[in-house]
C-alpha positions in Angstrom: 126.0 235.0 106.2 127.0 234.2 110.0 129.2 231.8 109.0 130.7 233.7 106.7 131.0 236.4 109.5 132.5 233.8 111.7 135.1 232.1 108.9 136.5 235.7 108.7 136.8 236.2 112.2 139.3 232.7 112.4 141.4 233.7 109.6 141.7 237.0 111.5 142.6 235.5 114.1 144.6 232.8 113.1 146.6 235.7 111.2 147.3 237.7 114.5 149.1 234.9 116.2 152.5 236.6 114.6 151.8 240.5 114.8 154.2 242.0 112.6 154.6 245.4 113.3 156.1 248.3 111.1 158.7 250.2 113.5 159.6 252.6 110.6 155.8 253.5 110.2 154.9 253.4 113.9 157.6 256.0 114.5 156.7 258.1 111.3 152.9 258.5 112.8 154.2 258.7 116.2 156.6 262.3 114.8 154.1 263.4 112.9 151.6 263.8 116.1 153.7 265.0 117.7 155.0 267.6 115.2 151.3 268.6 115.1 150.5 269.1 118.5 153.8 270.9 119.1 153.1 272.9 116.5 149.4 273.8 118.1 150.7 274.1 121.8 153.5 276.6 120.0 150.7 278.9 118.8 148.5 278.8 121.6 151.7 280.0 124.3 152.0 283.5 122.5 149.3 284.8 124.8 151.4 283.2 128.3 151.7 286.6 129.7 150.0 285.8 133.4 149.0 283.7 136.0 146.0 283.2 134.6 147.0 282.4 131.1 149.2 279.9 132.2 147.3 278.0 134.6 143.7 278.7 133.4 144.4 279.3 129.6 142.7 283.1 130.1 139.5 281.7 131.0 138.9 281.7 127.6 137.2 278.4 126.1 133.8 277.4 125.7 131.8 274.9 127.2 132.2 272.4 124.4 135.4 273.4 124.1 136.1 272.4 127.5 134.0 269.6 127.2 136.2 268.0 124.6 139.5 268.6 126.3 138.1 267.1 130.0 137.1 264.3 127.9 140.5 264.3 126.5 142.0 264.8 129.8 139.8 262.1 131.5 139.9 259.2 128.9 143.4 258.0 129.5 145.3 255.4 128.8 143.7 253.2 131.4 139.9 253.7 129.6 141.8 252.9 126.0 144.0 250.5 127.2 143.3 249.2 130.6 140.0 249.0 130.1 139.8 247.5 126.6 141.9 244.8 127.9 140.5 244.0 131.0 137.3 243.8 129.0 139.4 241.1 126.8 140.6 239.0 129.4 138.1 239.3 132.3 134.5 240.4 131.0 131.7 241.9 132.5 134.4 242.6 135.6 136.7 244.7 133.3 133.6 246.8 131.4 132.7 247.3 135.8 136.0 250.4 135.0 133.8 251.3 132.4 130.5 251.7 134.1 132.0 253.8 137.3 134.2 256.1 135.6 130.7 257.3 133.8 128.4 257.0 136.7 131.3 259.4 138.7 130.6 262.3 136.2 127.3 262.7 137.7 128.3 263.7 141.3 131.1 265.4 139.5 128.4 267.4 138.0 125.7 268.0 140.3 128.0 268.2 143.7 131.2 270.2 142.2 131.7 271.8 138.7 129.8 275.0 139.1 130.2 275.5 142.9 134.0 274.7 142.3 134.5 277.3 139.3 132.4 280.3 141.3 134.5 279.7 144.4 137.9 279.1 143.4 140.5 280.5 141.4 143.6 278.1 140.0 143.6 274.9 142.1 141.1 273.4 144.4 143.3 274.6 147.4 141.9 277.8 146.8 138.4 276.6 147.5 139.7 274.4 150.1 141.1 277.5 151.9 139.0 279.9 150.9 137.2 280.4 155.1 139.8 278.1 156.4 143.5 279.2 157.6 145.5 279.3 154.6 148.6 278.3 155.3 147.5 274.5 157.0 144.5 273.9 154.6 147.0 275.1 151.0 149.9 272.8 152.3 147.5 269.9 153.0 145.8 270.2 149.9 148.9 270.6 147.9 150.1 267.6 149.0 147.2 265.5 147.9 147.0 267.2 145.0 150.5 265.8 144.1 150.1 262.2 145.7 147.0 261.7 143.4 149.3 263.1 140.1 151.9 260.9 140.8 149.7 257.4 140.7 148.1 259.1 137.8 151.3 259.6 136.1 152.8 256.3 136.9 149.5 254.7 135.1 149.9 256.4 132.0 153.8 256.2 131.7 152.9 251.8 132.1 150.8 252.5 129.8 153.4 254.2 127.4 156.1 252.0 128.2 154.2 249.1 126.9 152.9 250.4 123.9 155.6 252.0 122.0 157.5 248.5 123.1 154.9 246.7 121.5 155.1 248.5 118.4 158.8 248.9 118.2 159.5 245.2 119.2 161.6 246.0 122.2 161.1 243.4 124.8 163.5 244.2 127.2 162.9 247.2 130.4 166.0 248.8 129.4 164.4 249.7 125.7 161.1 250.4 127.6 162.2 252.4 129.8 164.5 254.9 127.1 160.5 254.9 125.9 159.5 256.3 129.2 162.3 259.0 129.3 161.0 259.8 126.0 157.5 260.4 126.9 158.5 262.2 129.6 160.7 264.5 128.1 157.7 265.5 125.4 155.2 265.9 128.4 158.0 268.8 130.1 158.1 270.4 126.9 154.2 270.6 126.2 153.6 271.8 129.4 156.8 274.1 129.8 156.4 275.9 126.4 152.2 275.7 126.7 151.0 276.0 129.9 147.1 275.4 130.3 146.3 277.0 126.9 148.6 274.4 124.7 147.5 271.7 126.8 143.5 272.0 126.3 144.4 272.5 122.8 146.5 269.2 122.6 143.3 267.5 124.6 140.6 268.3 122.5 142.8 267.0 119.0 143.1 264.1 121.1 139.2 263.7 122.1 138.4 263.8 118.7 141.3 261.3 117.7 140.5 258.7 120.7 136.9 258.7 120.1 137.1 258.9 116.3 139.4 255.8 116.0 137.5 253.3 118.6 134.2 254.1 116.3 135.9 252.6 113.2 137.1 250.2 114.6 133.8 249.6 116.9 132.0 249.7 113.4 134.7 247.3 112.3 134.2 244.5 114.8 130.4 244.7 114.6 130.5 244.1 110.6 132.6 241.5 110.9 129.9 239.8 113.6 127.0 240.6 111.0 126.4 244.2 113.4 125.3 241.0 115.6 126.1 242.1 119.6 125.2 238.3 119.9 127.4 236.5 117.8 130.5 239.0 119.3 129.8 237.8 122.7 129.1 234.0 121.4 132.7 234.5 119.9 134.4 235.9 122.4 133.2 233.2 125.3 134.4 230.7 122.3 137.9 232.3 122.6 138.4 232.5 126.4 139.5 229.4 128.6 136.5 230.4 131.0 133.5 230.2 128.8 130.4 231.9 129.2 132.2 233.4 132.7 133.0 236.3 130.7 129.8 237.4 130.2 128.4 237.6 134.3 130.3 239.1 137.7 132.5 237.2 139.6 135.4 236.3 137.4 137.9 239.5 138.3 136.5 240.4 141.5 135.2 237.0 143.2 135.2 239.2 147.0 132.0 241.2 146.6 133.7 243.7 149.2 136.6 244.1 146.8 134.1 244.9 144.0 132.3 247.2 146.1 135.9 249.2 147.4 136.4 249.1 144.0 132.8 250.7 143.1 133.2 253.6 145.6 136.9 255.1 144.2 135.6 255.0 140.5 132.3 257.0 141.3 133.6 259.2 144.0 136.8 259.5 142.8 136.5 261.6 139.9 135.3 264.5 141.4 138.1 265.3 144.1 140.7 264.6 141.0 143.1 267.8 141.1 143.5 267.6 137.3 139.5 267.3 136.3 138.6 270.0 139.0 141.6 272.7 137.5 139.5 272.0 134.1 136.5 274.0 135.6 138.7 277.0 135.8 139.5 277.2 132.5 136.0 278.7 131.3 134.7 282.2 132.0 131.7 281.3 134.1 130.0 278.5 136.1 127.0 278.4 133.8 130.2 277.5 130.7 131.3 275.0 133.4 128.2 273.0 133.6 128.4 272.7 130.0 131.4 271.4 130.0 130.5 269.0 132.4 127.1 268.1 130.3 129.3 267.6 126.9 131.9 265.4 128.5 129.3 263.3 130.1 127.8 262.3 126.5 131.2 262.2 124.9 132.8 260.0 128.0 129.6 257.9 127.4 129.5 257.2 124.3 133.2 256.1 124.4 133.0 253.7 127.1 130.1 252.2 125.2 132.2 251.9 122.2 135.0 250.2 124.5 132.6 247.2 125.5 132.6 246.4 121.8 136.4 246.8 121.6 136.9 244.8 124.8 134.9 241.4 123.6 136.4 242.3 120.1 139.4 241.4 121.1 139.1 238.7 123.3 137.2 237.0 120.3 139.1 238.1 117.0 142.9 238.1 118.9 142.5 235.8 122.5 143.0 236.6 125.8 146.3 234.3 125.8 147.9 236.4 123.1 147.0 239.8 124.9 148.3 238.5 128.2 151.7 237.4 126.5 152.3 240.6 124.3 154.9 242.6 125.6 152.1 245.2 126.7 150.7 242.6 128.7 147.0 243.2 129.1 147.1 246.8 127.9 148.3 245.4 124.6 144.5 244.4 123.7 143.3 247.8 121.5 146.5 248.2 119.2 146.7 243.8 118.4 142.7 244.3 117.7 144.0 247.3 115.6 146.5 245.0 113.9 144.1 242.7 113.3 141.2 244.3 111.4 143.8 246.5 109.4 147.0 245.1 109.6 150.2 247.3 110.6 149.2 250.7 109.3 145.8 250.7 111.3 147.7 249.4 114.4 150.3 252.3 113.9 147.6 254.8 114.0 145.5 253.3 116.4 148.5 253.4 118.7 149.4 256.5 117.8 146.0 257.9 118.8 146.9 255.8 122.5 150.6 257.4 122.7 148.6 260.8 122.1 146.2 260.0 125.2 149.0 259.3 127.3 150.9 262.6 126.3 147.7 264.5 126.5 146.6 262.8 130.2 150.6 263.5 131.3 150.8 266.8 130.2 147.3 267.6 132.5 148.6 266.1 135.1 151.9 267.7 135.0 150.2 271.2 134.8 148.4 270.6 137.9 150.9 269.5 139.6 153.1 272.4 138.7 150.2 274.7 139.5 149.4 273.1 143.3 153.3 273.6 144.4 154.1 277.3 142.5 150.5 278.6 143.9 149.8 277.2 146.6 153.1 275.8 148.1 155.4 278.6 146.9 153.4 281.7 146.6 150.5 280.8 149.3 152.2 279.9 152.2 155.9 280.5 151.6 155.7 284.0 150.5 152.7 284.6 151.7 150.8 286.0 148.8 154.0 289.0 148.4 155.1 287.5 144.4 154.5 288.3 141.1 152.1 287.0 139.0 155.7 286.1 136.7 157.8 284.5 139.5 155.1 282.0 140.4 154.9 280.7 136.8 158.8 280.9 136.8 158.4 278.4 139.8 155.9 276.2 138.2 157.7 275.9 135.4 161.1 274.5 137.8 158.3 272.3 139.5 157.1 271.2 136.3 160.7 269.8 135.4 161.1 268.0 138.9 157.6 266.9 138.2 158.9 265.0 134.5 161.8 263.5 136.2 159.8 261.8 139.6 157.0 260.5 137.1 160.0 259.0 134.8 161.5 257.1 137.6 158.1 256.0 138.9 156.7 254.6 135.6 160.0 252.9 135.1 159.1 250.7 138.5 155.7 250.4 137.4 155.9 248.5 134.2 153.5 246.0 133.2 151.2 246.9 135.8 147.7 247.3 134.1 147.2 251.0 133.7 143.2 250.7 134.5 144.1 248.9 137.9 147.2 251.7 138.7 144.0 254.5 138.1 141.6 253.1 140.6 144.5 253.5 143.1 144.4 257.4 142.1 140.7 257.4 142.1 140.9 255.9 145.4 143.5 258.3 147.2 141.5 261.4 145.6 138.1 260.2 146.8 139.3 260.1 150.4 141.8 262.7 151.0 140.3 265.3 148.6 136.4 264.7 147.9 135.4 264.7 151.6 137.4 268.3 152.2 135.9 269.7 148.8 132.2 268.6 150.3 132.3 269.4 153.8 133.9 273.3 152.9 131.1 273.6 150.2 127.8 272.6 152.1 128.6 272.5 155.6 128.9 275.8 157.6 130.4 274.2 161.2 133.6 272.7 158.8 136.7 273.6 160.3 140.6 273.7 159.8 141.6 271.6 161.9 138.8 269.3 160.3 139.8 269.7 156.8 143.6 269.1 157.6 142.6 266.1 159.4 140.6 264.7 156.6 142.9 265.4 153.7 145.8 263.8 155.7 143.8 261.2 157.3 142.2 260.3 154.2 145.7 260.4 152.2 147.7 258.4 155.2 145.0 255.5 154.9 144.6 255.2 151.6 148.5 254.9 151.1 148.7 252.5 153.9 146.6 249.9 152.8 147.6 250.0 149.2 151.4 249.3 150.5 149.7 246.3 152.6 147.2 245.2 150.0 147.7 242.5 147.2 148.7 245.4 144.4 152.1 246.0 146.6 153.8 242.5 147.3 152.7 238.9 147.6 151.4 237.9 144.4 152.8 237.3 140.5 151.3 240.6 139.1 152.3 242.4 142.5 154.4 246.2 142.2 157.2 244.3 144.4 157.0 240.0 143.6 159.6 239.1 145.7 158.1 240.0 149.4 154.9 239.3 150.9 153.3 242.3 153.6 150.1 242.1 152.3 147.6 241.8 155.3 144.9 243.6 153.5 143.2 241.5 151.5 141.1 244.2 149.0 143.1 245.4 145.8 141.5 248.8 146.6 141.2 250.7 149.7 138.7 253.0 148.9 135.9 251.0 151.5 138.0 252.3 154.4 139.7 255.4 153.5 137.1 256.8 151.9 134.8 256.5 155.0 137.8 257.5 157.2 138.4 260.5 154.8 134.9 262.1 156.0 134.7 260.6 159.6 138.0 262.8 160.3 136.8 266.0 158.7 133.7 265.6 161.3 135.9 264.7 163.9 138.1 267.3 163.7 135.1 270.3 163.2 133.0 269.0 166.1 135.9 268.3 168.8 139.1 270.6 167.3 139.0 274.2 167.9 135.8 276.1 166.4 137.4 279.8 165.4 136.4 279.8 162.0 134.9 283.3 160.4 131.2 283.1 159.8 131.2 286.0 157.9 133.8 284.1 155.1 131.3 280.8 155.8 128.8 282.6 154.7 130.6 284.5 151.5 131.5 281.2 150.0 128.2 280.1 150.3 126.4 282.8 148.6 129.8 283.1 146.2 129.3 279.1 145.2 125.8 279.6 144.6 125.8 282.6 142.6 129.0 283.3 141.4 129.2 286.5 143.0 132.5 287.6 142.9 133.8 285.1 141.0 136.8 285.7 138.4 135.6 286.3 134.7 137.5 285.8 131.4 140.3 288.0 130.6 139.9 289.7 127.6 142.9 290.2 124.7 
């Protein structure tokens, strides 16, 4: 029976060397998502009458319900494709994405989502600012808020960009980047006509999609390795030029302090991300957002199990040399696995289910974005709290346009970078400029302004720095900019600096800037995070 097993797995491979792709049916699956979910995001703006129907969708899911869309939300294209193929081509190293993007749900859940969701309002500027001075902390916060958006939306526009040229058979950037605009353009339009409400909606369809699709094929791959986890792995370290390296650390990430930098963005990361943390707002209490939190844990899980499976599927039934010369490059590795246990029509859908995570991921992103400049930016600190609850969405909406345009422009630079590396830099950015000010205002009294700003800039600033003079920016083959060398850092991530820096300033700056902070508010947010005193509820229709 194992040989039997095996003899299929050859012919499958030996019939992926040409993929043949279907452009007419790719595109035909591709309109018809997006007819859907245009269709749902349609319906669900009727009830865009305030604030807080367009930012926090009324308050009005549940916890699963919002447990499904953050999983939506959070499993982008870098844990479907990123991570998939950096499984393929690099082993135990790539599944490393896998295991800290979980593990980071945990402090996410026990350090932030029901303090977070009792204390603020919209965007985690308001928790940020909430005893501090307004004006210094909001602008601050804003801006990281928008740094860490961008490098998310440049991963998931990479991502897009190679897919659809994979499928359509355009090679060149000129095709792939008309892809790009596209994607783009669909992402304004969600969020525009939507606002929160369309795009939980469009998130959970996705969930279920994403995590539906990589169990047939997970189920797929295993019957085709006699349900055998063995004979997969045998397989795969047949098909890789470095053997049984695959299967043990090291081959990726040969520095043990670049693993480790590496290790600290993924698990702190996720839980100063502007776009997971405006999820928690979205539910009537904090007892809803800790079941949110609890339900995207298991579904997040169970996926990124599923994705070791996928990840030494393909390395062993299409080959890491195949992946690595598609015109996806690495993040190629889940649609020609796709294409390879079902041919072109299970490749179209399976790629249609990715195209959906990257709209569904943009469209979040874009939304907090548009939320952190119009309510904090605009309304917060340049009209000082004097405007209507109707001009600030008019704003967000403008913002979210400007938004579509910078993020188009940037994923046209970024293409072919792998889309699970170009996370890690956001992970990296939030964990120091935004997770050390979100801890320090929550648990410790003596916190100041002058300590938050410093942090959030500080934090940001380093962060930014070393990823311009690491190995990711210039120097080598797979480098943003090939064709000038600056890079003095040697890490790929800066996270083992920045993030330490992030909270060394924010102590700094409490114990030596100026101490005039109100004890009175200090001590409202406490009892306010705790209990959800105070706290806004659902509004009811």
């Amino acid at each position: 029976m194992s040989e039997l097993f095996a003899s299929a797995g050859s012919m499958i491979a030996a019939a992926v060397d040409t993929v043949e792709t279907n452009p007419v049916l790719n595109m035909s699956i591709f309109a018809a998502f997006v007819a859907v979910t245009m269709f749902i995001v349609i319906r669900a703006s009727r009830n865009n009458s305030s604030a807080a129907d367009y930012y926090a969708g009324g308050r009005s899911f549940t916890g699963p319900q919002n447990g499904f869309a953050i999983s939506g939300d959070y499993l982008s294209a870098a844990s479907f494709l990123g991570i998939v193929g950096a499984i393929a081509v690099n082993g135990y190293d790539g599944f490393l994405y896998s295991i800290g993007f979980l593990v980071a749900w945990l402090v996410a859940l026990l350090l932030v989502a029901e303090l977070m969701r009792n204390t603020g309002k919209f965007t985690m500027a308001d928790v940020l600012s909430f005893r501090l001075k307004q004006a210094p902390v909001r602008m601050a916060a804003a801006i990281t808020t928008l740094a860490v958006c961008f490098f998310y939306l440049l991963a998931q526009m990479a991502g897009a960009g190679g897919l659809v040229s994979l499928l359509m058979g355009i090679d060149g950037s000129i095709g792939q980047s008309v892809v790009i605009a596209v994607v783009g353009i669909i992402m304004v339009l969600y969020v525009l006509i939507g606002g929160m409400k369309g795009t939980t909606w469009v998130q959970i369809v996705k969930a279920f999609l994403l995590i539906g699709g990589a169990l047939v094929m997970t189920i797929w791959v295993l019957a085709l390795n006699g349900f055998s986890l063995n004979t997969l792995l045998e397989s795969a370290v047949a098909a890789s030029e470095h053997g049984d390296k695959i299967l043990g650390p090291g081959l990726k990430y040969a520095n043990p302090l670049d693993f480790l930098s590496l290790a600290l963005a993924l698990v702190l990361g996720t839980a100063g991300l502007p776009h997971v943390l405006m999820r928690f707002y979205t539910v009537p209490t904090a007892k809803e957002a800790r079941r949110s939190v609890v339900w995207a844990i298991w579904l997040i899980g169970l996926f990124y199990l599923l994705s070791l499976v996928l990840g030494y599927g393909a390395g062993a039934l299409v080959g890491p040399e195949q992946i690595l010369a598609a015109p996806g490059g690495v993040n190629s590795a889940a649609p020609l696995l796709a294409n390879a246990l079902g041919g072109p029509l299970l490749m179209g859908i399976i790629s249609a289910v990715a195209f959906a995570t990257i709209l569904a991921v943009v469209a979040g992103l874009t939304i907090t974005a548009s939320a952190s400049f119009a309510h904090d930016i605009y309304a917060n600190v340049i009209k000082k709290g004097k405007v209507s609850g109707n001009g600030e969405v008019r704003v967000a909406r403008i913002t979210t346009i400007v938004v579509g345009v910078l993020a188009i422009v940037g994923g046209i630079g970024v293409q072919g970078q792998n889309v699970a590396f170009l996370v890690a830099l956001a992970f990296a950015v939030a964990a120091s400029a935004n997770l050390p000010t979100i801890l320090y205002s929550l648990f410790w009294r003596r916190f100041t302004t002058t300590g938050a700003v410093m942090s959030m800039y500080g934090g940001l600033g380093a962060a930014i720095v070393l990823i311009v003079l690491s190995p990711v920016f210039s120097g080598t083959e797979t480098s943003v900019f090939a064709g000038f060398d600056i890079a003095v850092f040697p890490l790929s991530n800066p996270g083992i600096i920045s993030i330490p820096m992030g909270f060394l300033l924010g102590f700094l700056g409490s114990v030596l800037g100026p101490k005039k902070e109100s004890a009175r508010l200090a001590a409202e947010m406490e009892v306010r995070s705790l209990t959800g005193h105070g706290a806004e509820k659902a509004v009811q229709h």
